[in-house]
N, CA, C and O atoms as a printed pandas DataFrame, in Angstrom:
     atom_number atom_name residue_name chain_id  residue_number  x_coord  y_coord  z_coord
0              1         N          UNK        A               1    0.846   -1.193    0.000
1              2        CA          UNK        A               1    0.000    0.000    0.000
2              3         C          UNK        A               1    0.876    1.236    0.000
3              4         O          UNK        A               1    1.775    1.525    0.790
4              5         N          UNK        A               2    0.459    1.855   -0.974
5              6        CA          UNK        A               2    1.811    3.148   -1.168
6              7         C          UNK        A               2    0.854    4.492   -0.955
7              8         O          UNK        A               2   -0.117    4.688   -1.686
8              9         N          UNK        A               3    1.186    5.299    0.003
9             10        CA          UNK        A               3    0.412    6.353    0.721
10            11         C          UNK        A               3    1.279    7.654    0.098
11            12         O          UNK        A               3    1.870    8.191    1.035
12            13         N          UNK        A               4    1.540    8.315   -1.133
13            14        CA          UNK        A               4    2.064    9.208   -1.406
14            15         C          UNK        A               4    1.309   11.028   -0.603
15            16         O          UNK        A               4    0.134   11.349   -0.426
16            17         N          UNK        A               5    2.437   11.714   -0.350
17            18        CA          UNK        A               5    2.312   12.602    0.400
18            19         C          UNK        A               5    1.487   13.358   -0.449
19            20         O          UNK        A               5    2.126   13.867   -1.370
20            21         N          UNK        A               6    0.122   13.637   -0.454
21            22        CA          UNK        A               6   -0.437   14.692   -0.826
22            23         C          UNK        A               6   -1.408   15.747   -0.145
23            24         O          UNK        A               6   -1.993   16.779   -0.474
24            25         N          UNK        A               7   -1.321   15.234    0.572
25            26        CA          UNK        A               7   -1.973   15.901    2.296
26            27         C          UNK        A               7   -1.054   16.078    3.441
27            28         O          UNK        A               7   -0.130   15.286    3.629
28            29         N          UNK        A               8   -1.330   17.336    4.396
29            30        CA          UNK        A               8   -0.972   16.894    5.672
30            31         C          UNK        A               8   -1.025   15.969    6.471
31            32         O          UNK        A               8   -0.168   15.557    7.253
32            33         N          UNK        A               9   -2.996   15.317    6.099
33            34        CA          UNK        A               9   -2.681   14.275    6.824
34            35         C          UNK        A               9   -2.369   12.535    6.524
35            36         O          UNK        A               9   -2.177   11.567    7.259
36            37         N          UNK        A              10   -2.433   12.738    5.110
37            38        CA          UNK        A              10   -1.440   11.567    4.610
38            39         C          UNK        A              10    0.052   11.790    4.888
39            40         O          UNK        A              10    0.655   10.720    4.800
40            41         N          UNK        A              11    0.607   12.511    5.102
41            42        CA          UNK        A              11    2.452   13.092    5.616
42            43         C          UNK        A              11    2.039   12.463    6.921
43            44         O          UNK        A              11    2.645   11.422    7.173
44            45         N          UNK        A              12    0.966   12.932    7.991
45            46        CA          UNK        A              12    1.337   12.039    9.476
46            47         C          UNK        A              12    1.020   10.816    9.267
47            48         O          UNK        A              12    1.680    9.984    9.889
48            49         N          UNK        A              13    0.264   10.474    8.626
49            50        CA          UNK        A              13   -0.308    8.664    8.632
50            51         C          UNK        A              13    1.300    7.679    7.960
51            52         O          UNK        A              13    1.743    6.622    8.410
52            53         N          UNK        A              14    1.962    8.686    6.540
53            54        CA          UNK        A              14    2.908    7.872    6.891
54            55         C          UNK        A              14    4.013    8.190    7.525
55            56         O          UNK        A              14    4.881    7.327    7.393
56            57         N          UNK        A              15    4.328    9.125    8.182
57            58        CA          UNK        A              15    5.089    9.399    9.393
58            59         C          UNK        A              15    4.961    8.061   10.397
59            60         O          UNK        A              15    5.697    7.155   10.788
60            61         N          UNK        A              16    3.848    8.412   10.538
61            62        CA          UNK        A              16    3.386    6.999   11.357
62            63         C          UNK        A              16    3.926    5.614   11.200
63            64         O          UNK        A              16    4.478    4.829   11.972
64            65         N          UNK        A              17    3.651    5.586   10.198
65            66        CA          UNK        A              17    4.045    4.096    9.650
66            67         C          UNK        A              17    5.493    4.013    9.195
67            68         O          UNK        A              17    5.864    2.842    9.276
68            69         N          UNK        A              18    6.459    4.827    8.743
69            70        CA          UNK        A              18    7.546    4.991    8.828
70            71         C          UNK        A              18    8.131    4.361   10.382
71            72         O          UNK        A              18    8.839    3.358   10.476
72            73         N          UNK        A              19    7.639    5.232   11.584
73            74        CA          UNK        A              19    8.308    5.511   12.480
74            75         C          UNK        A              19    7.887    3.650   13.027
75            76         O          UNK        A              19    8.628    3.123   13.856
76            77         N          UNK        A              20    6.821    2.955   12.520
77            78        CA          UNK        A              20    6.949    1.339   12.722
78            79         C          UNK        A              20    7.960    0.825   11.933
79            80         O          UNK        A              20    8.659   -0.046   12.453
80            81         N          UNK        A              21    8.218    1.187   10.716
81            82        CA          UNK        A              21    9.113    0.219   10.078
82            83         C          UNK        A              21   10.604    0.590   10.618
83            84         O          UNK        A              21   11.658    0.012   10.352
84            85         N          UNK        A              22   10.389    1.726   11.456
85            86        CA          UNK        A              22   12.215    2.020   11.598
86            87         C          UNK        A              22   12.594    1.133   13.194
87            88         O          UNK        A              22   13.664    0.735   13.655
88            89         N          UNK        A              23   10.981    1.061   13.789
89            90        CA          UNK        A              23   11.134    0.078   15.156
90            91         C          UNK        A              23   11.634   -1.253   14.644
91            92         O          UNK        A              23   12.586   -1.703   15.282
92            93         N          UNK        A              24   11.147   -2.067   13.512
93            94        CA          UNK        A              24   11.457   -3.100   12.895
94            95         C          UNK        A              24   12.637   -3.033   12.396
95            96         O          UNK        A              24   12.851   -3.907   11.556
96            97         N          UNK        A              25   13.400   -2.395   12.576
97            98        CA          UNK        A              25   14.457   -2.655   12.195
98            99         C          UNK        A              25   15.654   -3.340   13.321
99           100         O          UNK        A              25   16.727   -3.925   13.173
100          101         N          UNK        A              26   14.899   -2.954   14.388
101          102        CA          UNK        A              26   15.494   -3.646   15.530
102          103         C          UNK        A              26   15.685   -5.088   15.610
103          104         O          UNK        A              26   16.559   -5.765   16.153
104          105         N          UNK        A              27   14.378   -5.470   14.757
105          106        CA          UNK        A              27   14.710   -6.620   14.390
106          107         C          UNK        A              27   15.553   -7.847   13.187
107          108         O          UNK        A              27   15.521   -9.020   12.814
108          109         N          UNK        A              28   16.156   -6.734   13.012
109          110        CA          UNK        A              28   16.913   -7.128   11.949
110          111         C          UNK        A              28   16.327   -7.274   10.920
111          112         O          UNK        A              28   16.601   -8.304   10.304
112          113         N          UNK        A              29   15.305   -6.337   10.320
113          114        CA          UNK        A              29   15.049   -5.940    8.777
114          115         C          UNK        A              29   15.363   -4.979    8.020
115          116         O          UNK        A              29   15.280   -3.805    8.382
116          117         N          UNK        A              30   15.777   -5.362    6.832
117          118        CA          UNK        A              30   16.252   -3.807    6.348
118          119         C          UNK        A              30   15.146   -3.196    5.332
119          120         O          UNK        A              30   14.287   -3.915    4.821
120          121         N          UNK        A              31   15.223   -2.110    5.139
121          122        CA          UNK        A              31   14.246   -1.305    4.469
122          123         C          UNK        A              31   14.598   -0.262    3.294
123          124         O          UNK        A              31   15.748    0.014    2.952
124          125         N          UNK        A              32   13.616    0.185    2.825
125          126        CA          UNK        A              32   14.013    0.687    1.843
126          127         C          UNK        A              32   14.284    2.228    1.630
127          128         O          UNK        A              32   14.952    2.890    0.837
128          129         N          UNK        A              33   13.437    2.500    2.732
129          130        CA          UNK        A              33   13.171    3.469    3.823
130          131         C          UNK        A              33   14.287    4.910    3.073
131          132         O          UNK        A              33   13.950    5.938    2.486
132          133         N          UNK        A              34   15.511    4.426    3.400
133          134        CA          UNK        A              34   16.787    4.901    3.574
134          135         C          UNK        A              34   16.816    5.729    1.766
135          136         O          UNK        A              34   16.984    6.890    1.393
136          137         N          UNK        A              35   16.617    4.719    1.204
137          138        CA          UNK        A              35   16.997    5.293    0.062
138          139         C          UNK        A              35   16.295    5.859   -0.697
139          140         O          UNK        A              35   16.667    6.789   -1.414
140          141         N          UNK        A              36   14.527    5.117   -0.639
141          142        CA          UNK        A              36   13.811    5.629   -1.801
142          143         C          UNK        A              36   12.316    5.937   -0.669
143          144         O          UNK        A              36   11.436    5.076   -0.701
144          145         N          UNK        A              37   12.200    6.682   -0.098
145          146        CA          UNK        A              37   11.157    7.256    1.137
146          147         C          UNK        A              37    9.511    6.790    0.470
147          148         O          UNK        A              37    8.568    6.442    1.181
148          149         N          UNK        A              38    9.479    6.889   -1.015
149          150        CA          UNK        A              38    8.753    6.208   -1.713
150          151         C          UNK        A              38    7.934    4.828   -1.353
151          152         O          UNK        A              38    6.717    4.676   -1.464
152          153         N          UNK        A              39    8.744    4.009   -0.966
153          154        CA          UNK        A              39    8.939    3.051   -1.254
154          155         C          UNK        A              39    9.046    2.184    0.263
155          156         O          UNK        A              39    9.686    1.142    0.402
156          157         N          UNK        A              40    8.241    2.897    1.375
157          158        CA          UNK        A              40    8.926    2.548    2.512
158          159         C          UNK        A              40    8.084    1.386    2.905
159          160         O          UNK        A              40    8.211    0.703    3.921
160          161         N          UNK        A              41    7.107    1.245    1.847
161          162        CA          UNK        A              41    6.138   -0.242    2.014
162          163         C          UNK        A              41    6.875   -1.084    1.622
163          164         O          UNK        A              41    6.375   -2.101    2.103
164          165         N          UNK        A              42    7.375   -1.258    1.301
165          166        CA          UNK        A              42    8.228   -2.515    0.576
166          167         C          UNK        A              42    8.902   -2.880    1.552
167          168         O          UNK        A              42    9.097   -2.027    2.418
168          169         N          UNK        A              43    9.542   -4.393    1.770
169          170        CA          UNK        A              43   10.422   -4.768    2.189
170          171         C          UNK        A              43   11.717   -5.551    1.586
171          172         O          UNK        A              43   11.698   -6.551    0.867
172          173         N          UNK        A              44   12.605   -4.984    1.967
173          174        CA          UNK        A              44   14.090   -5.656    1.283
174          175         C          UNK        A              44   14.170   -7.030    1.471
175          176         O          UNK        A              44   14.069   -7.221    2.683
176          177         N          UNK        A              45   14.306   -8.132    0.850
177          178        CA          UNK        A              45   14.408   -9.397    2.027
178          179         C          UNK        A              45   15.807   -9.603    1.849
179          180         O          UNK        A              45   16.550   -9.230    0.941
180          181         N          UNK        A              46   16.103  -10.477    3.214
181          182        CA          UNK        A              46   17.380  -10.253    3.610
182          183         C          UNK        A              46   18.149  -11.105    2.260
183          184         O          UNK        A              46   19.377  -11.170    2.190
């Protein structure tokens, strides 16, 4: 599900959901996060 910023409050919803995938990273997942902010639904697999 790709939530592109075209609202304020689509910017906090995926703020939101950003700020889960960066907790997951604790668990040793990597993301895509970093490079393409786009794209932060996706997951890299290891």
């Amino acid at each position: 599900m790709s939530l592109p910023l075209l609202s304020t409050g689509t910017s906090v919803r995926t703020a939101i959901l950003l700020l889960k995938r960066i907790k997951s990273l604790q668990d040793g997942k990597l993301l895509l996060i970093s490079d393409n902010p786009e794209y932060g639904d996706l997951w890299l697999p290891p």
